[in-house]
One Martini backbone bead per residue (centre of mass of N, CA, C, O) as a GRO file, in nm:
protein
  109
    1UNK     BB    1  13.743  -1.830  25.657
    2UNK     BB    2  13.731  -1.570  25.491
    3UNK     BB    3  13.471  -1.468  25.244
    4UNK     BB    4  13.473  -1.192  24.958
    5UNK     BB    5  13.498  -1.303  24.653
    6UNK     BB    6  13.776  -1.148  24.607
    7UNK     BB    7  13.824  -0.892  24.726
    8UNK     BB    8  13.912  -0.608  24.810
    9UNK     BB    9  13.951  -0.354  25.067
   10UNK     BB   10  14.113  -0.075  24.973
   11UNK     BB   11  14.046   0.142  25.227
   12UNK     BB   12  14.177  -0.013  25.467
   13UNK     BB   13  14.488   0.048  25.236
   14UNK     BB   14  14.470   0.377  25.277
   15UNK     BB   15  14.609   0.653  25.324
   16UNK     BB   16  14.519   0.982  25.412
   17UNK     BB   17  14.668   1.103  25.162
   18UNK     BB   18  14.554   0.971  24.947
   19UNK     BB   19  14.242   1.075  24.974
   20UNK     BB   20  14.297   1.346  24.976
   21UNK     BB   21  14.418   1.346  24.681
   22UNK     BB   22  14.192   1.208  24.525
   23UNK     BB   23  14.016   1.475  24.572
   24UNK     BB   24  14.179   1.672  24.456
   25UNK     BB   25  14.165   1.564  24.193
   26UNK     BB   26  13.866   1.573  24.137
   27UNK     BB   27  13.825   1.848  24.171
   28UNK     BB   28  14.014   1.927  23.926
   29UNK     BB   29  13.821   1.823  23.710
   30UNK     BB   30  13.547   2.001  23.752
   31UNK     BB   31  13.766   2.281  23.719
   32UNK     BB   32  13.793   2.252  23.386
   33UNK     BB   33  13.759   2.449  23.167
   34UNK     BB   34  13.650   2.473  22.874
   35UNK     BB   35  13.725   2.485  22.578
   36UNK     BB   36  13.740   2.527  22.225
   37UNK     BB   37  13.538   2.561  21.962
   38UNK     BB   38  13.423   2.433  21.702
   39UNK     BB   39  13.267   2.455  21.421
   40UNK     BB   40  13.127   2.202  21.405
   41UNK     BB   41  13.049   2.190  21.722
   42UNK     BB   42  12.842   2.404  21.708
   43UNK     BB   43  12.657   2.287  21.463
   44UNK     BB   44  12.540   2.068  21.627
   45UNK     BB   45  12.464   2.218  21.887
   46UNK     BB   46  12.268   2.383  21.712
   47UNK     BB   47  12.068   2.187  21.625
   48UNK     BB   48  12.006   1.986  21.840
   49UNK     BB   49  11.836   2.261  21.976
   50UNK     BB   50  11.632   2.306  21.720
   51UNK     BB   51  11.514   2.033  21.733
   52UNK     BB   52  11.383   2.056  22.032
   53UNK     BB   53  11.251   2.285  21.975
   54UNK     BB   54  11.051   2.215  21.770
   55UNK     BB   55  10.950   1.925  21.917
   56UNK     BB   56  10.967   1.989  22.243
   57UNK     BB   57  11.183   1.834  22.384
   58UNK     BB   58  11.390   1.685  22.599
   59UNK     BB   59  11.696   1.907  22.694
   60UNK     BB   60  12.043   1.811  22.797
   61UNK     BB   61  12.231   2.040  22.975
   62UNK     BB   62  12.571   2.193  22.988
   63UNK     BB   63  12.724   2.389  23.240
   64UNK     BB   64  12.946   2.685  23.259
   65UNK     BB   65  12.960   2.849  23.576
   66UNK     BB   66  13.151   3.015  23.752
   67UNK     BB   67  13.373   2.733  23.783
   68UNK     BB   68  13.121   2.523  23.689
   69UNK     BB   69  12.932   2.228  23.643
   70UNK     BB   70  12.605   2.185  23.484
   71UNK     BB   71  12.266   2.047  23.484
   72UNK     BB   72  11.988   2.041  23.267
   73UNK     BB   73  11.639   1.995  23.247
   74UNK     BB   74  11.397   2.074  22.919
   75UNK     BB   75  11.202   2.285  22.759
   76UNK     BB   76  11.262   2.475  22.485
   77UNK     BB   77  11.036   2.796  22.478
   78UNK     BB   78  11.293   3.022  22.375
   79UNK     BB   79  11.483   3.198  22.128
   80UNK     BB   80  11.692   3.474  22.199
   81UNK     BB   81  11.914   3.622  21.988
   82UNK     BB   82  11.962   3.934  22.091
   83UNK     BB   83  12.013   3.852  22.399
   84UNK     BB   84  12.146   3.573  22.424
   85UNK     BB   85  11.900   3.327  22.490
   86UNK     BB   86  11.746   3.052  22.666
   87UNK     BB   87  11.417   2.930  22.743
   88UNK     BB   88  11.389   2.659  23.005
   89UNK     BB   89  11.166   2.428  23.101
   90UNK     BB   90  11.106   2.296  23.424
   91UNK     BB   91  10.919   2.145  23.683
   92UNK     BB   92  10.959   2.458  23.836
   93UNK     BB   93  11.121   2.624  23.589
   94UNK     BB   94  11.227   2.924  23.446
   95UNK     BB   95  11.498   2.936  23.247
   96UNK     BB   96  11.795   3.177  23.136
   97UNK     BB   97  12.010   3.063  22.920
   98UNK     BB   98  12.323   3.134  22.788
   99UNK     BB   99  12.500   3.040  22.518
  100UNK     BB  100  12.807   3.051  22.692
  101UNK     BB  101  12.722   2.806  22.876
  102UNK     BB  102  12.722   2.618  22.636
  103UNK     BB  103  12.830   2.262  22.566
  104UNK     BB  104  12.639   2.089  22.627
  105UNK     BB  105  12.337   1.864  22.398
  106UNK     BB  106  12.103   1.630  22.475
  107UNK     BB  107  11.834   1.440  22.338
  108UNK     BB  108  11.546   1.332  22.479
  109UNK     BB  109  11.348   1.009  22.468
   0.00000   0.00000   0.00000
């Protein structure tokens, strides 16, 4: 008698329409635009931003840019108020990132 444990493969009990599905499902959860933010969770969000500029620390960004969701971790050198975006500096490039495209923001400790 095969024992895997208790386990059953369920890979192999399922169909390829399922899988098939299963795909687009994700792809769709993926693609689903952000929401829009409370007057809270803006300041919040802002918070965050300058305790890390401030203390130099790195943070991590998610970020919605043209249909997808992107992150990105790295130490915020300049934070351009005019321009509106802000410069984080990552282990190979310094980028520009839009304050517009800034979803969420959790300081790495």
């Amino acid at each position: 008698m095969n024992k895997d444990r208790g386990t059953i493969k369920w890979t192999s009990l399922m169909l390829p329409e399922h899988i098939q599905r299963l795909r687009a499902w994700e792809n769709e959860l993926h693609d689903t635009p952000p929401k829009e933010k409370a007057e809270w969770e803006l300041e919040a969000l802002h918070q965050t931003i300058q305790q890390a500029y401030e203390l130099q620390m790195p943070i991590t960004f998610t970020l919605y840019k043209q249909g997808t969701w992107q992150t990105t971790t790295g130490v915020i050198t300049t934070i351009d108020v005019n321009k509106k975006h802000l410069l984080l500096e990552t282990d190979t490039i310094v980028k520009a990132i839009p304050f517009i495209t800034i979803q969420e923001a959790e300081v790495d400790d």
